[in-house]
C-alpha positions as CSV (number, residue, x, y, z in Angstrom):
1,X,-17.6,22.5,-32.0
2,X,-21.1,20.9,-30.9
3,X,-18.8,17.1,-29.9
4,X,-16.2,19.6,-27.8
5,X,-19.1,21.2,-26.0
6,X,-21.1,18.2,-25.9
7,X,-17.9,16.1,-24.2
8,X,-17.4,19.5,-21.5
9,X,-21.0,19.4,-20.6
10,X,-20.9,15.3,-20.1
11,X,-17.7,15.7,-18.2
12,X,-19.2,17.7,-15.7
13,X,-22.5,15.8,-14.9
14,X,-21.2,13.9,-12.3
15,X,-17.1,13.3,-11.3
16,X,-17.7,12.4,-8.2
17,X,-20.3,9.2,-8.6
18,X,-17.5,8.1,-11.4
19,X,-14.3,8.3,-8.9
20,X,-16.6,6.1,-6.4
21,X,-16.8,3.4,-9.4
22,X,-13.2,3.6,-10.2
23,X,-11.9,3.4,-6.5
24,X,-14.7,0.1,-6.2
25,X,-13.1,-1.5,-8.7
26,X,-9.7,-1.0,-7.7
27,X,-10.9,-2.3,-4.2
28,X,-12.9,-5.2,-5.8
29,X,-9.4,-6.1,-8.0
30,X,-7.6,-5.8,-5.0
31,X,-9.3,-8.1,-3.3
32,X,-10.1,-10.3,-5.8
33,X,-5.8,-11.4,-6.1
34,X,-5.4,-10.7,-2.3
35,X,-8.3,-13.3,-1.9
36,X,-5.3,-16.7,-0.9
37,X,-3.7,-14.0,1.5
38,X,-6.7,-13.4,2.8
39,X,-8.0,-16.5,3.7
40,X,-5.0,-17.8,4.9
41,X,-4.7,-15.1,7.3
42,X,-8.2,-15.7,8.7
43,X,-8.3,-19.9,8.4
């Protein structure tokens, strides 16, 4: 009972700021295999 109440309370602190992290990373993964495209686009 006090882990399930525990986990609701932590899961509402703060959704938002933890999408933002998520989203970075997939941007930072992204570009982190797009990197050759990339630079051959540019050079």
């Amino acid at each position: 009972m006090e882990f399930k109440r525990k986990f609701g309370r932590r899961k509402e602190s703060k959704p938002q700021k933890g999408l933002f992290l998520v989203i970075l990373l997939v941007i930072v993964i992204f570009l982190w295999f797009k990197t050759d495209a990339i630079l051959d686009y540019f050079f």
